[in-house]
N, C-alpha and C positions, 0 to 999 in steps of 0.2 A: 859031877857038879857039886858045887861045895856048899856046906849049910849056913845060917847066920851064926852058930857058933864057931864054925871055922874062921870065918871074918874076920870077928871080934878076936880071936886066938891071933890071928895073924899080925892084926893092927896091935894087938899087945906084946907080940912079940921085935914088929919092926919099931915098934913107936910112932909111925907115922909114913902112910903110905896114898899113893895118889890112886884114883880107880883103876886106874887100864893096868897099873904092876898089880893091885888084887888081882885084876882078872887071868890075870897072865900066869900070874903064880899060884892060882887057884883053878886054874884050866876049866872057866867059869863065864859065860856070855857076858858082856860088858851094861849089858841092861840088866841082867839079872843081880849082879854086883850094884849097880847105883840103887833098885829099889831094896836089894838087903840096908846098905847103906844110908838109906833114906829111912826105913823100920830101925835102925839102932840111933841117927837122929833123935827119929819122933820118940824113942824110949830114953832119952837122954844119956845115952850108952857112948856112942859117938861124938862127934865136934868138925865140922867142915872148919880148914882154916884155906884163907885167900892169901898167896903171897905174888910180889909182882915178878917174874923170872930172872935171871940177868942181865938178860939181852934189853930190856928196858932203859929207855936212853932218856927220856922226861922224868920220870917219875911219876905220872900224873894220869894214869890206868883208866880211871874212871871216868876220864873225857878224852880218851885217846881216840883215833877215827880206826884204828884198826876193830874196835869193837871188844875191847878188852880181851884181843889176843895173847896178849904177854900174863896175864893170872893165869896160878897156876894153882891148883885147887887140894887140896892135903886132907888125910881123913884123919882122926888118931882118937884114939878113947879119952873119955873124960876122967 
């Protein structure tokens, strides 16, 4: 299981990665991973960025009816 220094090592080294490749690539439960990432947040250490994926044909995410299926959610250090 990987520490919150590993995290933060990781996300500085890809530049910017989505939870489930942390988890994958840190062989690291995927809840275990969103609350480290939620603790480097709250320390100002991290930065969540929102983008809308390709497949997005409106543009317009935030009243979509899918339920803002097409965000796609990026972690990467400050």
């Amino acid at each position: 299981m990987a520490s919150l220094i590993e995290v933060r090592d990781m996300l500085a080294l890809e530049g910017r990665m989505e939870a489930s490749q942390l988890s994958t690539r840190l062989h690291t439960p995927r809840a275990m991973i969103d609350a480290m990432l939620g603790r480097l947040e709250a320390m100002g250490k991290a930065q969540r960025i929102q983008e809308a994926a390709d497949g997005c044909l409106t543009g317009s995410c935030k009243s979509c009816p899918e339920g803002k299926a097409c965000l796609r959610e990026w972690w990467a250090l400050r």
